[in-house]
C-alpha positions in Angstrom: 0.0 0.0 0.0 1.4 3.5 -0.8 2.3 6.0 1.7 -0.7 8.2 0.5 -3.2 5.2 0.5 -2.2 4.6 4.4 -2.5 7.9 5.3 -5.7 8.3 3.7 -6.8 5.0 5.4 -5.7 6.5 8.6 -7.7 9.7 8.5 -10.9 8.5 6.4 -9.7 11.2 3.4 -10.6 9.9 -0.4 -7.6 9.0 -2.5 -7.0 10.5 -6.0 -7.2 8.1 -8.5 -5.9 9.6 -11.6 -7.4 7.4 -15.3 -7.6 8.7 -18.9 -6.5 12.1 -18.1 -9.4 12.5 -15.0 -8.9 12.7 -11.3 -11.4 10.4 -9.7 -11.5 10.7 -5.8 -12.6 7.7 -4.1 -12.6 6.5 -0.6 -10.3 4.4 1.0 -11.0 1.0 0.7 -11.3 0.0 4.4 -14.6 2.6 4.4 -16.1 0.8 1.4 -19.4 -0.7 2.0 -20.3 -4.1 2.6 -22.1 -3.6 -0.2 -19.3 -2.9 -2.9 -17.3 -6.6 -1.8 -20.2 -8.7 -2.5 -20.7 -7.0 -6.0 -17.1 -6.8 -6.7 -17.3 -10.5 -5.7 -20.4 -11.3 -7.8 -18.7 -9.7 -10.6 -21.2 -6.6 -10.8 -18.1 -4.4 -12.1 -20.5 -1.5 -12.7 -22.5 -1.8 -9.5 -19.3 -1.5 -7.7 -17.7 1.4 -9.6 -21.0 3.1 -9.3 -20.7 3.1 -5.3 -17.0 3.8 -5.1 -17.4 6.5 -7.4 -20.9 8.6 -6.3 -23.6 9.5 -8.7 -21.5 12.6 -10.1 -18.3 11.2 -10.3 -20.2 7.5 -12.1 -22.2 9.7 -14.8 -18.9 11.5 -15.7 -17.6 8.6 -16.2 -20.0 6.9 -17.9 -20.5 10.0 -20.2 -16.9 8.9 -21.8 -19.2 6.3 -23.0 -16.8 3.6 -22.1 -16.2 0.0 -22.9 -16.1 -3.3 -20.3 -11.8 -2.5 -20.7 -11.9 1.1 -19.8 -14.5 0.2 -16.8 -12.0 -2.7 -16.1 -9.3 -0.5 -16.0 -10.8 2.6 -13.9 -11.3 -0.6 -11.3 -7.4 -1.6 -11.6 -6.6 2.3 -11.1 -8.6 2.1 -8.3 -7.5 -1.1 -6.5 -4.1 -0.2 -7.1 -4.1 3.3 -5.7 -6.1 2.2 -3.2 -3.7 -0.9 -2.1 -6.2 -3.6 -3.1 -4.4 -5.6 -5.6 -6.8 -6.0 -8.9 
């Protein structure tokens, strides 16, 4: 886990997550809900996305009208700055 990861972890701060030129801020991953394992577990990649990113932050995302790899990849961005693996 990065230096800025734990430190985020140890005050509750989101993380910048920086993918195809946009700065997403998400929160770290030990506050992610319950909710957000099982559909990461269940393979509900947009589910997921959709709660670690807010309403605002999904629709600009989604208005890049992406594909399953640039969702994929916004979710390796994520787990990676956020010290989760993949």
């Amino acid at each position: 886990m990065s230096k800025t990861a734990q430190k985020a972890e140890a005050h509750g701060t989101p993380l910048p997550v920086e993918y195809n030129g946009v700065t997403y801020l998400v929160p770290p991953s030990m506050d992610w809900d319950a909710d957000v394992l099982d559909l990461l577990e269940s393979g509900r990649l947009t589910s997921a996305l959709r709660m670690i990113l807010g309403a605002e932050q999904y629709e600009q995302f989604r208005a890049t009208k992406p594909k399953l790899r640039q969702a994929m990849e916004l979710m390796e961005a994520i787990g990676s700055t956020a010290g989760t693996g993949n």
